[in-house]
KOLGU-244441 format. One record per residue: x, y, z of N, C-alpha, C, O in turn; residue in one letter. Coordinates in pm, whole numbers, plus 50000, padded with zeros to 5 digits. Each point is the difference from the previous one (the first is absolute). Example, Ala and Ser with C-alpha at 12.3 -4.5 7.8 and 13.67 -1.06 7.14 Angstrom:
2
513194943150780499115011950000500905012050000501044999850066a
498615010749862500825011950006499235010950073500515011150017s
***
This chain:
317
246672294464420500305002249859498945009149940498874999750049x
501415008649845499015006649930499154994949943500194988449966x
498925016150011498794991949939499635009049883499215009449994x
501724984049899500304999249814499284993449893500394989349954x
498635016550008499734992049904499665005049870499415010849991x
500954981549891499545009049881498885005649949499014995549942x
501485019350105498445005649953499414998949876498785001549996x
501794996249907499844998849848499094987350005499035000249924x
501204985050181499064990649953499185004250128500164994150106x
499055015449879499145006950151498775001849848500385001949884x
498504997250151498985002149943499415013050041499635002450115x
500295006549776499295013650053498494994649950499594998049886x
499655000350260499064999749967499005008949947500475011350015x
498614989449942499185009049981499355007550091499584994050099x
500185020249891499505003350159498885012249902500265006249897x
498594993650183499055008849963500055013150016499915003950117x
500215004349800500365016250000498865006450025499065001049921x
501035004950226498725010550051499465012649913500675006949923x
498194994350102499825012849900500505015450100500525011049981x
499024982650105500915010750127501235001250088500224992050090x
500455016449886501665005750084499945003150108500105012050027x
499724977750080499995004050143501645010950000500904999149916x
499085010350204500615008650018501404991350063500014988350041x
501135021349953501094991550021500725002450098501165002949971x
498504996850171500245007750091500515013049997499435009149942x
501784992450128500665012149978501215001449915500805009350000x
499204979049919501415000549892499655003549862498984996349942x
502015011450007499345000449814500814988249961499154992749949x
501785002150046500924991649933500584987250078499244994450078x
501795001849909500784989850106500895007250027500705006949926x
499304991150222500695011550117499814986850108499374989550005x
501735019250090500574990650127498455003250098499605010549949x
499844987550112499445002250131500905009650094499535008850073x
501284989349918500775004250138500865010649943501024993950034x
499575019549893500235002649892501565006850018500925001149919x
498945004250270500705007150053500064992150125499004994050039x
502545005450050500544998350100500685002550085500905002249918x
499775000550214500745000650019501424996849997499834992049909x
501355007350111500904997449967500174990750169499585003250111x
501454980949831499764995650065498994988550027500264990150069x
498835011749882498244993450019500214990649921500525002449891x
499044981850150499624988549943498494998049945499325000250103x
500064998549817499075011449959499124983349951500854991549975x
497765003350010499644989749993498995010849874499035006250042x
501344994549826499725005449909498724991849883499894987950018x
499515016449908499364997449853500475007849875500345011749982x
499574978249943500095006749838498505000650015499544990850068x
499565018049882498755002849945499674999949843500475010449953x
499054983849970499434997249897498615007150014499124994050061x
500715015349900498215008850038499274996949862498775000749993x
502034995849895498914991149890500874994149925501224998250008x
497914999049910500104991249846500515004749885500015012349998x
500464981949891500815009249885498715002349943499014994450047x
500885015149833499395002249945498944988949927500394989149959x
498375015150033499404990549918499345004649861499185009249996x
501124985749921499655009249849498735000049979499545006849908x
499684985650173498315001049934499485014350141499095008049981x
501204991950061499385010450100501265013150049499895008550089x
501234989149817501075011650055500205005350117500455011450015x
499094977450117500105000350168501434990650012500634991449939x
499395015650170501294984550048499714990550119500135001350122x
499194983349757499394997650086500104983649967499374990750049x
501875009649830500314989149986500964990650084501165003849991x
498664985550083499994992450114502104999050007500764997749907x
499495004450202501515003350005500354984650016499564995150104x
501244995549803500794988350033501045000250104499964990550078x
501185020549944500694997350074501085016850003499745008549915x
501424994150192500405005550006500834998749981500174988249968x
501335021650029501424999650028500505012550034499655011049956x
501564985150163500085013250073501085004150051500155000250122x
501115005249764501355004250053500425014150093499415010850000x
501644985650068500495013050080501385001949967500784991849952x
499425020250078501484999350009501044993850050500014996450118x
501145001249789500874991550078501315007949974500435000349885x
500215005650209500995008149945501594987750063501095005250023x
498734982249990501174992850005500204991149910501194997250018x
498244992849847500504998149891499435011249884500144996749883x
499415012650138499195009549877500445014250074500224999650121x
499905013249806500655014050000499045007549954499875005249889x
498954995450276498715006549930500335012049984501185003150019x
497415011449923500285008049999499735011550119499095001850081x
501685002349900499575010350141500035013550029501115005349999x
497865001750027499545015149985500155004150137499864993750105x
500445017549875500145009850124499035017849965500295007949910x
498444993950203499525007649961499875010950132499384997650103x
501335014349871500705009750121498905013350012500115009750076x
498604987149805499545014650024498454994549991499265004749913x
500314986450170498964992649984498235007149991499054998950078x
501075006349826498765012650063499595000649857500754997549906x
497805006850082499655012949862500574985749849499904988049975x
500725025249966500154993849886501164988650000500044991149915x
500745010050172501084989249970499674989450126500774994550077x
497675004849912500094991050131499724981349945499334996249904x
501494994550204500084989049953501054997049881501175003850013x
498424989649873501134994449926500245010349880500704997349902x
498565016350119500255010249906501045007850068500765005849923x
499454995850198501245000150050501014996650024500845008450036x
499504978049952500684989850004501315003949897499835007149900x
501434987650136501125001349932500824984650036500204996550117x
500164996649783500754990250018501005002350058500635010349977x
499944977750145501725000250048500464993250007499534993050089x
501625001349851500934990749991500564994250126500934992050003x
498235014350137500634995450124499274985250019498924998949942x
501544990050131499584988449984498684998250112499965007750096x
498984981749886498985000250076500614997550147499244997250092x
501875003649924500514993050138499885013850098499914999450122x
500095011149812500425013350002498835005550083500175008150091x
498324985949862498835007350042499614990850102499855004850112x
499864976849866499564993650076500364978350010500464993049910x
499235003950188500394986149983498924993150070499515006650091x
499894979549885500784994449877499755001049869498925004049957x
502124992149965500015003849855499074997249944499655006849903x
499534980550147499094986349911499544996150123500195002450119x
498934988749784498914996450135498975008950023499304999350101x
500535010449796498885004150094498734995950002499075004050070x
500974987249842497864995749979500064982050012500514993849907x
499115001150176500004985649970498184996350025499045005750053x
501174983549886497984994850012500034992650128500974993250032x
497605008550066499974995350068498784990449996498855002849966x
501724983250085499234984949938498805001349983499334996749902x
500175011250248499064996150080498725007349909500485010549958x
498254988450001498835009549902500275006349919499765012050001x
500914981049890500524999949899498684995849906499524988750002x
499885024949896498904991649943499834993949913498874998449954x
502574994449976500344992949887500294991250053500545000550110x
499034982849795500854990950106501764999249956500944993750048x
498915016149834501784991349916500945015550067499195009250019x
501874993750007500585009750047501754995750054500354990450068x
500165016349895501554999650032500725012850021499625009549932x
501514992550165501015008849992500335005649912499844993549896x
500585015850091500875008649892501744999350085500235006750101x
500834984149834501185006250059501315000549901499884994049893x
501435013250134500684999949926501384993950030500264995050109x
500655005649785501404989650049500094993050096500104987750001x
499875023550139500605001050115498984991350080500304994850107x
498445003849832498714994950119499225008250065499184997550089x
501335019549826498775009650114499025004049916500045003149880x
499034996550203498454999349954499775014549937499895010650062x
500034986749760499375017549990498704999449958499875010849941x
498934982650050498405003150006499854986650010500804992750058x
498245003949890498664991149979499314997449833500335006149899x
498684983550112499764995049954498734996650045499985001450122x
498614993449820498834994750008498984996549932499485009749945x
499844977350029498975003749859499504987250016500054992750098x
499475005449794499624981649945498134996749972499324990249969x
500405026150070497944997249938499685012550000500205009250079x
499294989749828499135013449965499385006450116499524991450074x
500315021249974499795003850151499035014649902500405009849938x
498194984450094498865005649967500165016850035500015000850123x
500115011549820500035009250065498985010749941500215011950021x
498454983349891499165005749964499135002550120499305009549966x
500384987150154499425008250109500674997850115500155008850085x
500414976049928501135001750191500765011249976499905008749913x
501084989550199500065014550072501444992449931500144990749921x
501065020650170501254996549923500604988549995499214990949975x
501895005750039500824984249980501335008550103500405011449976x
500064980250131500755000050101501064997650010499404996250100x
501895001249904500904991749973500885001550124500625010450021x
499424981550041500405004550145502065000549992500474990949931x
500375016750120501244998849962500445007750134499225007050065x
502044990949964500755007450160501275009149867500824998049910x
498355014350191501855013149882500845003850114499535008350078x
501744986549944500755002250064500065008650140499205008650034x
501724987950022500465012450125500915012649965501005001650071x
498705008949811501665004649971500345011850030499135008650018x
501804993449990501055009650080499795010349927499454997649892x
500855015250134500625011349900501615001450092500144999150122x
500635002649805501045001950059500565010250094499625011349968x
501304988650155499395008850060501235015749895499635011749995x
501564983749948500855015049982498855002849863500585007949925x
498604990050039499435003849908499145014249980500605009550051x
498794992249918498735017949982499334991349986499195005050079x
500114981849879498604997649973498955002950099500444999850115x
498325002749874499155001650049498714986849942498924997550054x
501524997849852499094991849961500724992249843500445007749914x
499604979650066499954990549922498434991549954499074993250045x
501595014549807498154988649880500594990549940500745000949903x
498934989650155500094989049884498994996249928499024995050056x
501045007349759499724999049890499644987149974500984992649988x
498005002350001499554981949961499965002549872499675010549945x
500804975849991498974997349911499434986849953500714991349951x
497695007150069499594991149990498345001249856499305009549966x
500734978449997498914996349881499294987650068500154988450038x
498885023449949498754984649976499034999649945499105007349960x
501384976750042499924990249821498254994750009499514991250071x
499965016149850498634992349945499884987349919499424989550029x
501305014249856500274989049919501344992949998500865004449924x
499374985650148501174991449987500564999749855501224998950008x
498465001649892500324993449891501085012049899500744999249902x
498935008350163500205018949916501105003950110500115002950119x
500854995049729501925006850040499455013550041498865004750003x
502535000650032500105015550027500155011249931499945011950031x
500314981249848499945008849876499335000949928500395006549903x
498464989150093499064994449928498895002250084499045002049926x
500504998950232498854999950042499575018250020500745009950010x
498104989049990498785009649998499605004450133499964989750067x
499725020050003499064998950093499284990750037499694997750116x
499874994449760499304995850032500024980850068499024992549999x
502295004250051501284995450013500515001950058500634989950030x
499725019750038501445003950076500055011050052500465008349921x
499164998050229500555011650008500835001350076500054993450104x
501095018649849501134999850067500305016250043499805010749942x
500854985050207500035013650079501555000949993500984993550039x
498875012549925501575000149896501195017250102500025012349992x
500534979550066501475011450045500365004449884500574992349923x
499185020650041500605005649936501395020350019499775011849975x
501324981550074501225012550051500385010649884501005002349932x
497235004650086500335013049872500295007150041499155008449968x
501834998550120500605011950037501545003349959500684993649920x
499685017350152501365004649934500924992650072500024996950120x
501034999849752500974997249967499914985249972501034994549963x
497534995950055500774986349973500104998149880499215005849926x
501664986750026500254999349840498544987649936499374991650064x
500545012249791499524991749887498575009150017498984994149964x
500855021550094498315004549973500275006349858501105002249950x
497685000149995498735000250092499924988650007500734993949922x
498094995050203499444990749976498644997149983499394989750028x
500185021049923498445003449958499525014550013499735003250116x
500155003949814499305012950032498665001649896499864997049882x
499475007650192498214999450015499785008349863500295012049996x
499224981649901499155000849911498824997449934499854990549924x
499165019550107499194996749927499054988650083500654995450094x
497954998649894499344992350049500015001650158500574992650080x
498525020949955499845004750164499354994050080500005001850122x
498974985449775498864994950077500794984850028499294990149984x
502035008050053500334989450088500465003850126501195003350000x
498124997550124500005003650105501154993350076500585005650093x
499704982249865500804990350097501535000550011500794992650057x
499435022849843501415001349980500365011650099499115007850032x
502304993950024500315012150106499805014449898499935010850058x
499974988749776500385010649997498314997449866500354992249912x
498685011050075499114996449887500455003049833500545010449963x
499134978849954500875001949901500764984249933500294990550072x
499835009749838500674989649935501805000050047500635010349977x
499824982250064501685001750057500424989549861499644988749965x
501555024249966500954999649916501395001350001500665009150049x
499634983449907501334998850088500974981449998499724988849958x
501375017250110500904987350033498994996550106499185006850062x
501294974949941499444993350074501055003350175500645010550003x
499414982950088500775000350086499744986750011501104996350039x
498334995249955500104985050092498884995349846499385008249932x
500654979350050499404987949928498355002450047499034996249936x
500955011850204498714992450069499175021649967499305003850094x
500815002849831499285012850058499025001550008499565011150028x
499434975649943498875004049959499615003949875498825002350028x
501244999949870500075003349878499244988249894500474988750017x
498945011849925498684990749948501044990349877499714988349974x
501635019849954500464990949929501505005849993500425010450050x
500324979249867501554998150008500455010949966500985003950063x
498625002849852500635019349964499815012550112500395011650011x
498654978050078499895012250107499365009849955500595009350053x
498574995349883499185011549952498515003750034499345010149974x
500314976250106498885005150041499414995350096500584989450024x
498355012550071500145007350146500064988950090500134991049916x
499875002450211500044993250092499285001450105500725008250058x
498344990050018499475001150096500555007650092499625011350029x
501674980450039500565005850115501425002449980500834995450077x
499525013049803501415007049930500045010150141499175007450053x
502044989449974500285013250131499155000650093499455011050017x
500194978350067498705001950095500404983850061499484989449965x
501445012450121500204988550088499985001950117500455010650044x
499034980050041500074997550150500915001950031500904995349929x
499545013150206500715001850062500164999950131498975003550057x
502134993250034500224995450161500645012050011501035000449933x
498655011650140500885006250047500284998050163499154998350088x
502505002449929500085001050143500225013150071500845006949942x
498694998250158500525012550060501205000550113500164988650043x
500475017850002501144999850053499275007750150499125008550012x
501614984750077499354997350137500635012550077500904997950082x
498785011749899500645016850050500294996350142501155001350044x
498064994850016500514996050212501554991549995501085004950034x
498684981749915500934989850034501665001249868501124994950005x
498125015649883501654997349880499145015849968499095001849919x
501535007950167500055012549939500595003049892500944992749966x
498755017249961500845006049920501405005750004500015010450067x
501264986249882501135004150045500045016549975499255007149932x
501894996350146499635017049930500485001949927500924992249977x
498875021449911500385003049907499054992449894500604993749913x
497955006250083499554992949902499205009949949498954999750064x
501025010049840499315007349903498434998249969498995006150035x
501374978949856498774998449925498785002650060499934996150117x
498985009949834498745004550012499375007450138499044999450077x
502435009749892500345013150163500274993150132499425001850107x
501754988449860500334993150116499264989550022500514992950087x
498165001549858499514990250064500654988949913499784989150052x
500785010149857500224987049957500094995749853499285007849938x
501204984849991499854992249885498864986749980499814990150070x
499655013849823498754989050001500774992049858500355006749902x
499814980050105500854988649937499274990449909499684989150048x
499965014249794499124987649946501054992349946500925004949935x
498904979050099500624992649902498974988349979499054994450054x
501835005249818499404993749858500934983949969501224999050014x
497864989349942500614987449998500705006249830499375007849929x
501934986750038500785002849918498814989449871499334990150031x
500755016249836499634995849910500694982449992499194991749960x
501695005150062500544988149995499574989050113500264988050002x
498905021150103499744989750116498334996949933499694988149993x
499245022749958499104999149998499674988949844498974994049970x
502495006849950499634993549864500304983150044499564989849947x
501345011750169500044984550028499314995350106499884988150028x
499655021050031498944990750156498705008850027499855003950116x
499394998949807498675003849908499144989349986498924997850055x
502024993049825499254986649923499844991850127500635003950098x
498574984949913499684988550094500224989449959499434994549906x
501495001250164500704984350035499744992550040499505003050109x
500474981349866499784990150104500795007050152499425004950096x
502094993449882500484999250144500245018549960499945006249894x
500344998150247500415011050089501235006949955500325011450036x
500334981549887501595004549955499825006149858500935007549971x
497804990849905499895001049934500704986949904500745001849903x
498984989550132500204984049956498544994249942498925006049993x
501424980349967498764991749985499335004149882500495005949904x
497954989050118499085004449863499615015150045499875005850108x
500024997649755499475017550000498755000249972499464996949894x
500075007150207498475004950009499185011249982498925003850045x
501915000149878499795015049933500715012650006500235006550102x
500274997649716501045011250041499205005649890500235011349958x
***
């Protein structure tokens, strides 16, 4: 059975704030360990936490992380979004290239879901549960329950297995990203609309390219000296998901990790699932594939639940 308990009656203890920022290995943010794969590959993965939210007396981030949460895509009860980028280079390279397609995720790769589950075993929280939906398939994680000192240790680990997955073989892909998005929670007590940096940071999927509907969903204004955003600048704009990172409910001002989420990409195994012929994109070599958890998956399996289904007591949304 999972081992559930309410983090809310969890005592954040007090923990002594270093005057010094040990270095944070090789991560700026929370990122997978493992970041890239093969296609195929059962992959014995980490979420990385490399610090702390902000702390207002020393403007470091170095205030002690309570806990995580950590969705993936699920393209079998949720209709994520999905980019196709054919000229991967220079200026249109990555998701500035990218063009939405209405073709279904079945199209690029399988399985649909499932791709991130927690694995039991050095887990450095003791409270932690599944992330799953309708059906019972696992789309992230969950972890937390004590303040986890990050004014000089090194990062916070979270051990999780990301799938075996396919690219399909009649497809052009050359490679599938899957888009996380996960927050982690400093202060238990501080909603999502309402918390601060200094509270909450969130690495927020954000599908700003052409053609998906409801943009802009932030474009960069103003305030260059927040580094932690993909584009520097205050992001103005429609929200896309409940969770963007964004310091309050109007969305107007900045987020830590607005457009700057972890990502699993898989690569497509050229020996064993060649490319079919006739594939164009990026002079024959291929289509590179980001998808994105649909705003409706991330506004409902984001928050943390007692149980796995998004049931029970809520432990923070």
């Amino acid at each position: 059975m999972p081992n559930t308990i309410n983090l809310k009656k969890l005592a954040m203890g007090s923990l002594a704030v270093a005057a010094l920022v040990a270095s944070q290995s090789g991560y700026a943010h929370t990122r997978l360990e493992t970041p890239t794969v093969v296609e195929g590959t059962r992959v014995h993965n980490f979420a990385v936490i490399s610090h702390g939210c902000n702390n207002p007396s020393t403007n470091a981030k170095t205030t002690a992380t309570y806990g995580t949460t950590v969705v993936f895509p699920n393209a079998v009860s949720y209709n994520p979004i999905i980019g196709v980028n054919s000229n991967n280079t220079g200026a249109t390279a990555g998701l500035a290239g990218a063009v939405l397609t209405t073709n279904l995720a079945s199209t690029y790769y399988s399985p649909l879901a499932g791709i991130g589950a927690l694995l039991r075993g050095g887990i450095p929280w003791n409270s932690y549960n599944n992330k799953v939906d309708a059906a019972g398939n696992k789309d992230g994680f969950w972890a937390g329950g004590v303040a986890m000192d990050q004014s000089i240790t090194t990062a916070i680990d979270v051990p999780f297995y990301s799938a075996a997955i396919t690219i399909a073989k009649t497809s052009c892909a050359r490679s599938v990203t899957f888009e996380l998005a996960i927050a982690d929670v400093c202060n238990i007590n501080a909603v999502s609309t309402t918390a601060s940096d200094n509270d909450v940071l969130y690495w927020s999927p954000i599908p700003a390219f052409s053609g998906v509907p409801g943009q802009p969903f932030g474009t960069s204004a103003g305030d260059p000296t927040n580094t932690n955003m993909s584009a520097s600048g205050v992001p103005k704009g429609n929200k896309y998901s409940n969770y963007d990172g964004y310091k309050d409910a109007a969305h107007t001002l900045p987020g830590d990790g607005w457009g700057s989420p972890a990502t699993l990409k898989v690569t497509r195994n050229l020996t064993t699932n060649p490319l079919p012929a006739g594939c164009s994109g990026n002079g024959g070599q291929g289509d590179d594939i980001f998808v994105f958890p649909s705003a409706q998956q991330i506004n409902s399996e984001l928050p943390v639940y007692q149980n796995a289904n998004q049931t029970g007591a809520v432990y923070w949304q």
